[in-house]
C-alpha positions in Angstrom: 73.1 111.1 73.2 75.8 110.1 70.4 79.0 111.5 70.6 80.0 112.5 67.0 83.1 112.1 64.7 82.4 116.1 64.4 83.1 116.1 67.8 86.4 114.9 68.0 87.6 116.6 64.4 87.0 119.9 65.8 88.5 119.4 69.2 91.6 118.0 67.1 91.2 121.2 64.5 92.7 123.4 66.9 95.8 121.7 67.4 98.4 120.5 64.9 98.4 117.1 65.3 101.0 114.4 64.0 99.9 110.4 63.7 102.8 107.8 64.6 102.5 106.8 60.8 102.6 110.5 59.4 105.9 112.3 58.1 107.6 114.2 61.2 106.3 111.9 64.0 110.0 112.3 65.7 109.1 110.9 69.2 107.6 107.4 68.8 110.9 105.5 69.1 111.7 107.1 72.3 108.7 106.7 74.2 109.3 103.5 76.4 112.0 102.2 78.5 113.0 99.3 76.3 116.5 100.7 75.2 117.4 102.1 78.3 118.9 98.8 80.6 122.3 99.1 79.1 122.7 103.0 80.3 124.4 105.3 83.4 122.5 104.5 85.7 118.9 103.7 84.4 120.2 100.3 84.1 119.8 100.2 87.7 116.1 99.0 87.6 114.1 98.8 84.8 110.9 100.9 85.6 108.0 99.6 84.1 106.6 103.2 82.9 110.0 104.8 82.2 111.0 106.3 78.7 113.9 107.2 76.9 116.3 109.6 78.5 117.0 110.7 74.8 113.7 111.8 74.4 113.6 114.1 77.2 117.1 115.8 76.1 115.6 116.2 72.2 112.8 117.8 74.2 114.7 120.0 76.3 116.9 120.8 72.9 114.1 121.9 70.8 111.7 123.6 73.1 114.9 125.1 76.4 114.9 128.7 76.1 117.1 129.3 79.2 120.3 127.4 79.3 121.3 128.3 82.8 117.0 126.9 83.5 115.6 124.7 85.9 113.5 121.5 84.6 110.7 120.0 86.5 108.9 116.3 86.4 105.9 116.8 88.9 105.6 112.3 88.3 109.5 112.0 88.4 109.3 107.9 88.4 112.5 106.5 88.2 113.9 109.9 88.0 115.1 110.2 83.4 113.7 113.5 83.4 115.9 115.0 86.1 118.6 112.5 84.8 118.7 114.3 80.8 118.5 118.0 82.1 121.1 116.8 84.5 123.3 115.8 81.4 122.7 119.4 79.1 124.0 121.1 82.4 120.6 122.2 84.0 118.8 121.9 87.5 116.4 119.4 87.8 113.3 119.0 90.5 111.1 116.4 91.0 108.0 115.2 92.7 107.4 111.8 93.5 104.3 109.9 96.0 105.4 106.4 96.0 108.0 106.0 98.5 109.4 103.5 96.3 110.1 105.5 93.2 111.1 108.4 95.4 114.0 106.2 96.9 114.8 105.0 93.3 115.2 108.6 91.8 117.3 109.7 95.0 119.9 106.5 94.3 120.0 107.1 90.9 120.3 111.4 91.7 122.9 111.4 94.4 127.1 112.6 93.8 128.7 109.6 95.6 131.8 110.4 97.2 134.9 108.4 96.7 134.6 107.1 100.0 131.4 105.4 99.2 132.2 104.3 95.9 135.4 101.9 98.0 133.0 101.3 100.8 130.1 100.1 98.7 132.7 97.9 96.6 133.5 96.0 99.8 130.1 96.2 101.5 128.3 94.7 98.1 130.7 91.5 98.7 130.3 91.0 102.5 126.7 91.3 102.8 126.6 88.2 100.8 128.2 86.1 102.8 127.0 87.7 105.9 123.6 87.0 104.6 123.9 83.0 103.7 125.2 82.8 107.2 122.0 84.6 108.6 119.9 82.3 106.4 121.3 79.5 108.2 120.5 80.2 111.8 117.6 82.4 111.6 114.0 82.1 109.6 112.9 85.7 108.0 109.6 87.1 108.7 107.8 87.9 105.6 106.0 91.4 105.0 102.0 91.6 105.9 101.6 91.6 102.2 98.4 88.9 101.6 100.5 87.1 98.9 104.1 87.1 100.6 104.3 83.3 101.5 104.2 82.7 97.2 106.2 85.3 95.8 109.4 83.1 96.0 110.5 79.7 95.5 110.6 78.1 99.2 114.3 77.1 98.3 115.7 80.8 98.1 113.0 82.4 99.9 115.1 82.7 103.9 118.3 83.6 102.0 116.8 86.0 99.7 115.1 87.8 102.9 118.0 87.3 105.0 119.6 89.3 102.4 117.3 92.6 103.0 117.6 92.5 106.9 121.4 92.2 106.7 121.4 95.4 104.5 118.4 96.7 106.9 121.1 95.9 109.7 124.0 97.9 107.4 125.7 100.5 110.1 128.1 102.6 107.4 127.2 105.5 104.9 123.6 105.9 104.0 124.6 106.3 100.6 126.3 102.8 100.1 123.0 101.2 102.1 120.5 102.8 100.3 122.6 101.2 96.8 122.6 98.0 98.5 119.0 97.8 99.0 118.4 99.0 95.4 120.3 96.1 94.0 118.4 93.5 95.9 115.5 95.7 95.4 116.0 95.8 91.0 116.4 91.6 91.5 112.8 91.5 92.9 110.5 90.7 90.1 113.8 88.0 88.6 113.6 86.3 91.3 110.0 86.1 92.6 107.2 84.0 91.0 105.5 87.0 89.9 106.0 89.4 87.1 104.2 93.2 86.0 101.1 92.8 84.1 98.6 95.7 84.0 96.9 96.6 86.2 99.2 94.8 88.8 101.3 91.1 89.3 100.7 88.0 87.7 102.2 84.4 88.3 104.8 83.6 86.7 104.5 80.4 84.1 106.7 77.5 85.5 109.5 76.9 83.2 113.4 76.8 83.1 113.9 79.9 84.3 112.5 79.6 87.5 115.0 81.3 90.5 114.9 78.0 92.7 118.9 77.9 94.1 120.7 80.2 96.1 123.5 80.3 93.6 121.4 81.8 90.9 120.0 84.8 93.6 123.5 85.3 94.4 124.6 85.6 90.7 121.6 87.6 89.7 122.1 90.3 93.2 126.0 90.2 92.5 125.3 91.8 88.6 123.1 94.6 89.8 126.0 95.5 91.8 128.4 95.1 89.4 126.1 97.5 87.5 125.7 99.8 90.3 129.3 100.1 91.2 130.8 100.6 87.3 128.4 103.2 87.2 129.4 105.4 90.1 132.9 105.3 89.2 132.9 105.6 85.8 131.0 108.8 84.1 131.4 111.5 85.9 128.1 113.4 86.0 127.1 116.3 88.4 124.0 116.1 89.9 121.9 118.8 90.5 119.0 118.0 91.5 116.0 118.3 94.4 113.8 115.1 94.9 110.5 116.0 96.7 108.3 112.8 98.1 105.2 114.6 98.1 102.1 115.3 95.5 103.1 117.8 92.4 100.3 119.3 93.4 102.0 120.9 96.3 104.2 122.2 94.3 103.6 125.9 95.4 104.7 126.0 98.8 107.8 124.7 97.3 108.7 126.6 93.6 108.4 130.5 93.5 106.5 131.7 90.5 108.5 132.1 87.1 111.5 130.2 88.4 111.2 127.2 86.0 112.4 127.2 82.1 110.7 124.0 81.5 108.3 121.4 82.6 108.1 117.6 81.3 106.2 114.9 82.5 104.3 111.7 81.7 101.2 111.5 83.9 99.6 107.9 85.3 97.7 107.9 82.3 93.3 107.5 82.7 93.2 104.1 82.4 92.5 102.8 86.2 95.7 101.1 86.6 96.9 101.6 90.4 100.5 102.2 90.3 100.7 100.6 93.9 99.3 97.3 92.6 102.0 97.3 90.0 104.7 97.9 92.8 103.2 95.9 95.0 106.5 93.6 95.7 108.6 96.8 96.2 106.8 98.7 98.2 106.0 95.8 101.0 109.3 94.0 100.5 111.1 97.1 100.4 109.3 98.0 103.8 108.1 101.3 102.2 104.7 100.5 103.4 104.0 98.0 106.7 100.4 97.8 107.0 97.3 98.2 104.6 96.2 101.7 106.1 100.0 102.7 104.9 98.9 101.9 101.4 95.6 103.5 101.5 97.5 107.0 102.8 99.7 106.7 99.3 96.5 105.5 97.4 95.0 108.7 99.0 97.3 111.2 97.7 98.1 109.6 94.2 96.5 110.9 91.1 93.0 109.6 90.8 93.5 107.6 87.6 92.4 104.5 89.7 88.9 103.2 91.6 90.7 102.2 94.6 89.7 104.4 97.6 87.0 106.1 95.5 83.2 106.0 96.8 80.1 106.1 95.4 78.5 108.5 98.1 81.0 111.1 96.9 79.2 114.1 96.1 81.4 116.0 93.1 79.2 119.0 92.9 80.5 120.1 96.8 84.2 120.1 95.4 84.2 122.5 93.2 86.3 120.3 90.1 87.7 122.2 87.5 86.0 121.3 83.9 86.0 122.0 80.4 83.0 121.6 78.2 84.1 118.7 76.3 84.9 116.7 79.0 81.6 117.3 80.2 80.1 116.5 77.4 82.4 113.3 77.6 81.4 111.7 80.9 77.7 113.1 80.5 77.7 110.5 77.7 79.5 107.9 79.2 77.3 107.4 82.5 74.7 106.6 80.0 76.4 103.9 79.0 76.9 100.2 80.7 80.2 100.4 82.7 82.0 97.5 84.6 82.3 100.1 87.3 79.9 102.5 88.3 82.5 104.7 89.7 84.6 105.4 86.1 82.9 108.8 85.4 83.4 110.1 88.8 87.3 108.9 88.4 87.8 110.4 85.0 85.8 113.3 86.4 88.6 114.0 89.3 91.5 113.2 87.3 91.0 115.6 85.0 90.1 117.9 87.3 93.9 117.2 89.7 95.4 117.8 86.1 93.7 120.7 85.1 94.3 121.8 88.5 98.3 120.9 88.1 98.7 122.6 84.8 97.6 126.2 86.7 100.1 125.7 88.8 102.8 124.8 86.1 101.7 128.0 84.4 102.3 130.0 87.7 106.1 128.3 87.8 107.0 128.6 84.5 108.9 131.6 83.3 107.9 133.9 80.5 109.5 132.2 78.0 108.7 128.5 79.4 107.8 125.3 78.4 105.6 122.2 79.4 105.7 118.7 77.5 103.2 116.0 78.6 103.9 112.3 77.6 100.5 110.8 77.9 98.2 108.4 76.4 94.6 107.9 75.7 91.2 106.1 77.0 88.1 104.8 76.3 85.1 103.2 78.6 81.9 102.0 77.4 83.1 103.0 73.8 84.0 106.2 74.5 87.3 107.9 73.2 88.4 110.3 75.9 91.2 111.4 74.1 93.7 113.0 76.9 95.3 114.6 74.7 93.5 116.9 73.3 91.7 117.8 76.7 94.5 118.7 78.2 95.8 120.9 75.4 92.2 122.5 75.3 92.4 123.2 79.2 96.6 124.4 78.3 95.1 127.0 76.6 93.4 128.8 79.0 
């Protein structure tokens, strides 16, 4: 069976639909993260997947109907969304699985006190020097991560870890430790031999640049908390906001029907990549996961838009998956078709399905007059668009 171009225009004929080249395509310049390292507080790590905090506030602008509302981000990230309704004065709630994104939202979505802002100003020196000291007397374990022993040049590699269990050893506010691990945490990928690639890490080329002295870790650690620390005592923004570390689609044992104005999110997209590959370094350096089974429990729970975890003995037809024709139509074309997995249709199948499943439960939260923008992208496998999109809007609708 050929899927054809009729099938797409009339799936597309329902919706008005914009092309980045068109007249009134106001988004495009706002979708990535690119712009945002000189900002309050996003600055603070530079999140691979993260977009424009401007977007989110022209979003919340256009489409807010309630301006005492609550905004939700059921894939929070590095926490923009919660950050921009924050900023026009509104709630914010979000739901985040990775344990290390959760602990990056909560940094960047916590009122410090003035007594932390003095105490992580001194503590941000000291654990420094308290660290080069350690480095000299004591060898650092490395995490059971298979590729530890090459992640850093063997020069900085003690001192950089000594760094981590002096901060890991930090007795004062929880506040001021949690901001010290994030700055060594946002130095990570500049200092290791790795670097974010697709669907994971890849080694660095040697050049120039290479982190090899203990003088350059300590100048590249000492800016983040430069960063960190002009931040928290310069703009003065409330925060009001709840951080949740579990899946969005638990979200009804903890939102009460109608009680949201708005929902925004961007979705791992369908596309395979596994978002714990990517983060790899800061999840197992970070000591947000210890052993392997720790990484399959988050791999578990994540959005299936990845093959890791999933079997081939699965039987779909006991689980009862939400579906729309189209997609079925979709993936009953695509396992016709030579695949470099043989488990793609029974992902796409089950992604679909979690967000179709997520969007009910949006529609039960949101109030009469509510919202919900997606940020999301589209795929193809074995030549076959599956554009998101529009399957997503067609399931909206119902």
């Amino acid at each position: 069976m050929i899927i054809e171009d009729s099938f797409y225009k009339n799936l597309e004929a329902r919706y008005e639909v914009t092309y980045p080249e068109q007249a009134g395509a106001t988004y495009t310049s706002l979708l990535n993260f690119s712009d945002e390292g000189n900002k309050f507080r996003q600055r603070w790590y530079r999140y691979k997947e993260g977009y424009s905090v401007d977007l989110i506030k022209m979003l919340i602008k256009e489409y807010n109907n309630n301006p005492n509302g609550v905004i939700l981000d059921p894939f929070l990230g590095s926490g923009t969304t919660v950050m921009a309704a924050n900023e026009l004065g509104l709630r914010g709630i979000g739901f985040e699985v990775n344990p290390f994104s959760y602990f990056l939202s909560k940094c960047k979505l916590t009122n410090y006190t003035d007594a932390d802002k003095q105490e992580f100003k001194k503590a941000a020196k000291a654990i420094l020097v308290d660290s080069e000291e350690l480095s000299e007397k004591e060898i650092i374990s490395l995490p059971k991560l298979s590729i530890a022993n090459k992640v850093f040049d063997s020069n900085i590699q003690n001192y950089f870890m000594a760094i981590k269990v002096v901060v890991d050893r930090y007795s004062g506010s929880e506040n001021v430790k949690n901001l010290l691990l994030l700055g060594w945490l946002s130095s990570l990928e500049t200092i290791s031999q790795y670097r974010k690639a697709g669907n994971g890490l890849k080694k660095k080329a040697l050049s120039k640049n290479t982190v090899n002295n203990k003088f350059l870790v300590t100048e590249i650690i000492n800016g983040n908390y430069e960063n960190i620390y002009n931040d928290i005592v310069g703009k003065n923004l409330k925060i009001n906001a709840e951080i949740i570390n579990d899946s969005s689609l638990q979200m009804s044992s903890y939102i009460e029907k109608e009680s949201l104005s708005g929902v925004i999110f961007s979705p791992p997209y369908a596309n395979s990549f596994d978002y714990t590959e990517i983060y790899k370094l800061e999840l197992w350096f970070g000591s947000f996961v210890k052993e392997y089974s720790d990484l399959k429990k988050l791999r578990e729970i994540s959005l299936r838009s990845h093959l890791n975890g999933l079997s081939s003995k699965t039987d779909l037809s006991q689980l009862n998956l939400r579906t729309i024709p189209e997609l079925d139509i979709l993936i009953d074309n695509l396992k016709t078709r030579e695949l470099w997995d043989k488990k793609i249709p029974m992902m796409l199948k089950m992604y679909f399905a979690e967000m179709f499943e997520l969007l009910d439960k949006i529609w039960e939260s949101l109030e009469v007059d509510g919202f919900c923008s997606i940020v999301v992208g589209n795929s193809a496998y074995g030549g076959i668009i599956f554009p998101t999109d529009l399957l997503i809007a067609k399931y909206a609708e119902s």
